[in-house]
N, C-alpha and C positions, 0 to 999 in steps of 0.2 A: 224105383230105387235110385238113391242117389250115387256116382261111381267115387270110388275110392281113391282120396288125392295122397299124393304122398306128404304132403305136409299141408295144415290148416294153417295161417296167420294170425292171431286175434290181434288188430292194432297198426292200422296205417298210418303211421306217424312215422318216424325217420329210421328208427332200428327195422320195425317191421318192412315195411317196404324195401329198404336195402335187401335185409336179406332173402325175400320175395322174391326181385331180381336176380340176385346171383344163384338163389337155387332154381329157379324157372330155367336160367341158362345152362345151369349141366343139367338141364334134362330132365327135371323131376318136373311132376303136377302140383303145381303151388295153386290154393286161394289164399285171399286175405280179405277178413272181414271185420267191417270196422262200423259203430252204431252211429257216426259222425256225418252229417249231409256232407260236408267236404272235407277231404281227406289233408293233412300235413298243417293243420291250423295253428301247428306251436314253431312250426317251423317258419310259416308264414311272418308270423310276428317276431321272430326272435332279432336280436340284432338290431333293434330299430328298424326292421323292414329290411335288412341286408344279409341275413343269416352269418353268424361268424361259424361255417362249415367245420373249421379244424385250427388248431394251433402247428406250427411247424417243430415246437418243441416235444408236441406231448407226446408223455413214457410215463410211467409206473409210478415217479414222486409226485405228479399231479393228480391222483385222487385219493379219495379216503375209502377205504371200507373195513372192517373189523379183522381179516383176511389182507393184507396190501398186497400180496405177491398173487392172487387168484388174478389181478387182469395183466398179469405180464407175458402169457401165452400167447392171446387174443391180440393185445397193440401190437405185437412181435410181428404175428403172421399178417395182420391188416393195419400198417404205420400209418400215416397223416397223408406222403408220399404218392402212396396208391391210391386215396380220395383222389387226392391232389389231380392225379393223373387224369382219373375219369370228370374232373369238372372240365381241365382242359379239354377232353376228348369232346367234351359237350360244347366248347368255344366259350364257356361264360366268364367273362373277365372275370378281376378278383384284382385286390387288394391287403396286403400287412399293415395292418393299423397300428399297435402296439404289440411288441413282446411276442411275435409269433402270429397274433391273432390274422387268420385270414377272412375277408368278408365280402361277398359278393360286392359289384361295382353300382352293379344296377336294384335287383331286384330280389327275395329271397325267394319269390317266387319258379325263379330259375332251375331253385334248386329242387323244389315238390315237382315240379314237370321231367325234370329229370330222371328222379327215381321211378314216376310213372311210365317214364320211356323205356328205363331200364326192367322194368318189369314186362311189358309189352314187348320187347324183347327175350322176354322169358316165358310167353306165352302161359304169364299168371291172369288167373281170374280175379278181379276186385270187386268185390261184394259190399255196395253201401248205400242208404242206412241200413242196417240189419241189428237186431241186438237179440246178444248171448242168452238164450235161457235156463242150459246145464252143458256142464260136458263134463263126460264120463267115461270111463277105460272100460271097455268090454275082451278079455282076451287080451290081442296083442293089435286092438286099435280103438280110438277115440272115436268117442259119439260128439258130435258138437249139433248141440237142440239150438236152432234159432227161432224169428218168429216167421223166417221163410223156410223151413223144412229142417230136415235134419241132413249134415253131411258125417261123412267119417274117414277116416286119415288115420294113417300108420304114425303119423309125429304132429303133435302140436305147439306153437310156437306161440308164449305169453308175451308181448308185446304192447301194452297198454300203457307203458309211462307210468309217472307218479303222480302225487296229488295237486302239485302247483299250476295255479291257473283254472281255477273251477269253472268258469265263464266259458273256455271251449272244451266244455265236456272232459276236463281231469277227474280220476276215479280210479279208486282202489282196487279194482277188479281182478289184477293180476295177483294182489296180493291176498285178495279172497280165496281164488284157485289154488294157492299155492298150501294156505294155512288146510283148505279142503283135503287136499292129496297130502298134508302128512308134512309140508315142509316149513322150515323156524323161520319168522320173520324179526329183523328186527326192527323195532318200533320207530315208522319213520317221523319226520318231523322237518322244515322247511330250511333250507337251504338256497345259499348265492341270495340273503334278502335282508332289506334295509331294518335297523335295530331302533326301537325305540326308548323314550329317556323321558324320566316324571319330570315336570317345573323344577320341584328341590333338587335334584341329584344332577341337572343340566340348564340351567337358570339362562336367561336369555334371545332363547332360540329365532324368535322371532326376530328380533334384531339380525342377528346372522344369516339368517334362514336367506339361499341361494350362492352363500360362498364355496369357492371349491379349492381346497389345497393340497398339496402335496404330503404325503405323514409317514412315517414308520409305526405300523402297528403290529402288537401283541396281542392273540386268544388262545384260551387254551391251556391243560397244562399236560404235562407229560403222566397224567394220572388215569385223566381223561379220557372220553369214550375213542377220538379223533388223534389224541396228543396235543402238543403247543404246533402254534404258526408265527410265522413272522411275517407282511408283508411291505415292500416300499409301492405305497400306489395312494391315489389322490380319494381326498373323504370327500362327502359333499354336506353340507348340514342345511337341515332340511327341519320345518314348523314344526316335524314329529319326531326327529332327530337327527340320526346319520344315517348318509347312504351313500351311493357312489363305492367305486370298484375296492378300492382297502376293508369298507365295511363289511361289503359283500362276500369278500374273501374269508373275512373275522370269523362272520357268523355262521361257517361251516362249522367250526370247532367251537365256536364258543360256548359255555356249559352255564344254562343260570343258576343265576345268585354271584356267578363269580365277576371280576371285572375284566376289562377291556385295555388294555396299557396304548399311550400311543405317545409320540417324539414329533411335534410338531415343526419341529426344525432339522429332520434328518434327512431333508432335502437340499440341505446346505454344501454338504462337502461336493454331492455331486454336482452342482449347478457352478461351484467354483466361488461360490459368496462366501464372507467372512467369516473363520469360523466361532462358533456359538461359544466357547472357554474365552477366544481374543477380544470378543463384544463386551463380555461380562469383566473383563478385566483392564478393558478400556481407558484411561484417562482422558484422551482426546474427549471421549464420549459426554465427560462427569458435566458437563452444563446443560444439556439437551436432555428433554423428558422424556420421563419413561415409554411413556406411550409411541411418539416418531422414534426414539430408538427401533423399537419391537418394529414396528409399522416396515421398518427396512428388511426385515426378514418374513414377514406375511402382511396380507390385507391388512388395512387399516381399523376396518371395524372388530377385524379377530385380535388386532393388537389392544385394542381402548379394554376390550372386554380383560383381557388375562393382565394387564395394569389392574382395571378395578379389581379385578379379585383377590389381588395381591394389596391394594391400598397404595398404589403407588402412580395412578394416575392423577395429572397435572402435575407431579412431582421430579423435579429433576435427579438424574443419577448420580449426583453426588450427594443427594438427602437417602437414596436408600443406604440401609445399613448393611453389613457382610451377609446378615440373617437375611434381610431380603430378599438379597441377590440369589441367594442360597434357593430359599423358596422360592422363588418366580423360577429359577433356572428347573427346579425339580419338577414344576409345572408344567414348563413349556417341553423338556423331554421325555420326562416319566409320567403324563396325567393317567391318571387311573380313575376310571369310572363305570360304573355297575349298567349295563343297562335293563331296563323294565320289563325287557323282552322286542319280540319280532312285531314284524307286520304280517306274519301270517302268509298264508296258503296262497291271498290273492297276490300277496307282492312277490313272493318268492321265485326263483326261476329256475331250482331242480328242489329234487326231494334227497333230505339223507335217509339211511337205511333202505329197508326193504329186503327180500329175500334172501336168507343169510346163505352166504358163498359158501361157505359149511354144505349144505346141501346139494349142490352143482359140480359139476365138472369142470374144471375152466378151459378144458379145450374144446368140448361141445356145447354147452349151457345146459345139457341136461340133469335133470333133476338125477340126482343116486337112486333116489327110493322110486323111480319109474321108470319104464322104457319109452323114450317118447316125446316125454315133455320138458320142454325148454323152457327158458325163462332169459329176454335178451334184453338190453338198453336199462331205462332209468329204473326200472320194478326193481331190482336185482340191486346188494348193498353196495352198490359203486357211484361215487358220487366227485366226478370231476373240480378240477379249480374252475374261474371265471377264463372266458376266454379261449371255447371254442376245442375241451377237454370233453366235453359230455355229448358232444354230437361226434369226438371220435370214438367216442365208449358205445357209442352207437353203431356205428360204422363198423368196428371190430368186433363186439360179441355177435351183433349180425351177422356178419362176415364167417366166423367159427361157429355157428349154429347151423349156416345154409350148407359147409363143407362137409358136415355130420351128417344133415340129413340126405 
């Protein structure tokens, strides 16, 4: 017979494993078991191979979930700070990229050997490959059937991530267990991921396809499952459409059918360049064509395109007319366009939704309707901004789940 741990893990990925270690270290019997030949594979890749571990700003306006106030316990008691602390403890450099973002110097792998230290430390057991075959509540403890024996454990710990990334074993599992035991999911769908755009409704692309600009963008509306967003951050346009960090941001909120708003020159005032009213009303300007106008305020090839759209390439600005100016200006800071939809599960790099925080506790993650069973990191309806928010929502509800148990 197998001895009884005090907590099971399902999920060596960055929530599990955290909190693996920190309850190994006060003193309980931790496993953690994961179906994966190598353990922290999203972690590995995230980042461009550097993991952006934590934002220095993140709190409670940077994520979404149907509930906003359920993760403000969790960042409270485990801030960015405390990460922060133990990657120094570890010596591994780091780097602030933009806006917060911190990102290892070297390697993201730094940071998976870490957590394995830190659990080795906690004298957890890691169990893998292994995969789940039932787990079930008997009394007042859990049976978990694998396809190496059966263990049981006073608390078990859902841990599995979301769906993004099917190629290193993402899967729905946690959200299986949860609908199993009685708990409301809500219906997730891909998140932080590039939006695509039909030929007619974004004409061009190819041409474009590799510019990267700076934009003010709006998704969203305040009706909405998310609400409205605003962000200032750079698009990328790409043969399939948009991508790069603005989009990425968009398409947490964005709801389809609806459009997409952006201000392609709301990088203006900050950079100190002229502003877009004093262009448009120019004299200086009225001999010189439409297009190297525009071209002084972005790329050249994004300026030729939004002339032609306006009919006003090879034309100089003193042949446009008040109407013109009008529309090209409406253009270049209000475009609105609908997009097709996502790129899906493969592109995306968290999940929204998932286990609705209705259901949980936000100081321990455990489920209401069980004694026992937790549910920690991306499963769970909390879905960070871009930028090193969703590996803290990892680090925290871990952190509040391994204090519980």
């Amino acid at each position: 017979m197998s001895k009884t741990w005090d907590a099971i893990i399902i999920g060596g990925g960055a929530a599990g494993l955290f909190c693996a270690g920190v309850a190994g270290q006060l003193g309980k019997k931790v496993l953690v078991v994961d179906h994966a030949a190598v353990l922290g594979e999203k972690i590995r890749i995230s980042g461009g191979g550097r993991c952006n571990f934590t934002n220095l700003h993140s709190g409670p306006a940077n994520f979404l979930s149907l509930n906003p106030h359920f993760v403000k316990s969790a960042l409270a008691r485990y801030p960015a700070a405390e990460f922060i602390k133990l990657i120094q403890s570890y010596r591994i450099a780091y780097h602030e990229k933009h806006q917060g973002q911190l990102f290892c110097d070297d390697s993201a792998k730094q940071v998976v050997e870490m957590l394995i230290s830190e659990c080795a430390r906690g004298n957890v057991a890691i169990r893998h490959p292994v995969v789940i075959e039932s787990i079930a509540q008997e009394g007042n403890q859990w049976l978990i059937n694998t396809n190496a024996g059966v263990e049981k454990s006073k608390s078990v710990v859902m841990a599995t991530g979301g769906l993004p990334v099917p190629a290193i074993g993402a899967s729905a599992y946690s959200l299986d267990i949860a609908k199993q035991f009685g708990l409301n999911v809500i219906e997730p769908r891909p998140a932080l991921v590039p939006l695509s755009f039909t030929a007619e409704t974004f004409s061009g692309l190819n041409e474009l396809a590799g510019l990267s600009v700076p934009i003010g963008i709006d998704s969203g509306s305040k009706g909405s499952r998310y609400g409205a967003c605003h962000f200032n951050e750079d698009v990328l346009i790409t043969h399939k459409g948009l991508s790069g960090p603005a989009i990425l941001q968009a398409s947490s909120y964005w709801v389809e059918g609806e459009p997409i708003r952006i201000d392609w020159l709301a990088n203006l005032d900050q950079s100190g360049a002229v502003r877009c009213d004093e262009i448009f009303n120019d004299d200086e300007l009225r001999l010189k064509l439409t297009e190297t106008i525009l071209a002084s305020l972005m790329p050249q090839r994004l300026a030729k395109a939004f002339a032609e759209q306006c009919s006003l390439n090879g034309r100089k600005w003193v042949e446009a007319s008040k109407k013109d100016r009008q529309t090209l200006k409406e253009l270049l800071t209000n475009w609105s366009v609908k997009p097709a939809g996502t790129l899906g599960w493969k592109k995306a790099e968290v999940m929204l939704g998932g286990v609705s925080t209705k259901d949980l506790d936000s100081q321990t993650m455990m489920s209401r309707k069980h004694q026992g069973l937790h549910f920690i990191g991306e499963c769970v309806d909390v879905t960070g901004h871009l930028g090193g928010h969703n590996f803290q929502w990892a680090w925290a509800s871990g952190f509040a789940c391994a204090q519980a148990i």
